[in-house]
C-alpha positions in Angstrom: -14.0 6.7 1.9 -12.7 8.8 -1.0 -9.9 7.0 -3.2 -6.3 8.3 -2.2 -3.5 5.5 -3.4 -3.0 5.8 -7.6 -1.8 3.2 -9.9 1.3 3.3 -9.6 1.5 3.9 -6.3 -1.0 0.7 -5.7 1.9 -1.1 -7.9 4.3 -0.4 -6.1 2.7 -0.7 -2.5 1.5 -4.2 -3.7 5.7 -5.3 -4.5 6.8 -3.7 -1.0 4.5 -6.0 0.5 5.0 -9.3 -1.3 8.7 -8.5 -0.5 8.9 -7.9 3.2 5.8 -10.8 3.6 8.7 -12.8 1.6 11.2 -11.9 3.6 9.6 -12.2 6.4 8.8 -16.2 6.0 12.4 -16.4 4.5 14.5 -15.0 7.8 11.5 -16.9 9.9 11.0 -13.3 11.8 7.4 -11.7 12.7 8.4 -8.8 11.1 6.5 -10.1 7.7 3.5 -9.0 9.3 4.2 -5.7 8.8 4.1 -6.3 4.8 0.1 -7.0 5.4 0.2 -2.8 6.0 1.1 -1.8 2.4 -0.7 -5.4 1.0 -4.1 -3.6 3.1 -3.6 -0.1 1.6 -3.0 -1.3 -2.1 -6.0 -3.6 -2.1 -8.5 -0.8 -0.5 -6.7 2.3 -2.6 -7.2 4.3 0.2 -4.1 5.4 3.2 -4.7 6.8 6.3 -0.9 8.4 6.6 -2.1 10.9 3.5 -4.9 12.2 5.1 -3.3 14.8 7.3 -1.3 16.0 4.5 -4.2 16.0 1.5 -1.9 13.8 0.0 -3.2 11.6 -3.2 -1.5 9.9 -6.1 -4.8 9.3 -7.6 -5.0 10.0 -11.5 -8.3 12.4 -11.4 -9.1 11.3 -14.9 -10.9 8.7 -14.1 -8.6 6.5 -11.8 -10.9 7.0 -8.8 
């Protein structure tokens, strides 16, 4: 499975997640769950939604 998720889009994906998790165990919902998605995607560098478009934020030089 080639690399498709780049630094800063692994940053980012990484503070989405901690922040609906969070919000999730703060408003007491189920929703949190759906912070695991982007927590999943950062931690593998790889996402499944930029496949059909050839999509990658991956730095070439050496970030894959």
């Amino acid at each position: 499975m080639k690399k498709n998720v780049g630094g800063v889009d692994r940053i980012l994906r990484l503070v989405v997640g901690l922040v609906i998790v969070g919000a999730g165990f703060y408003f007491q919902s189920w929703w949190g769950i759906v912070g695991l998605i982007p927590l999943l995607t950062a931690s593998i560098r790889w996402c499944p939604a930029y496949l059909p478009f050839g999509f990658s934020s991956c730095n070439y030089d050496g970030d894959n």
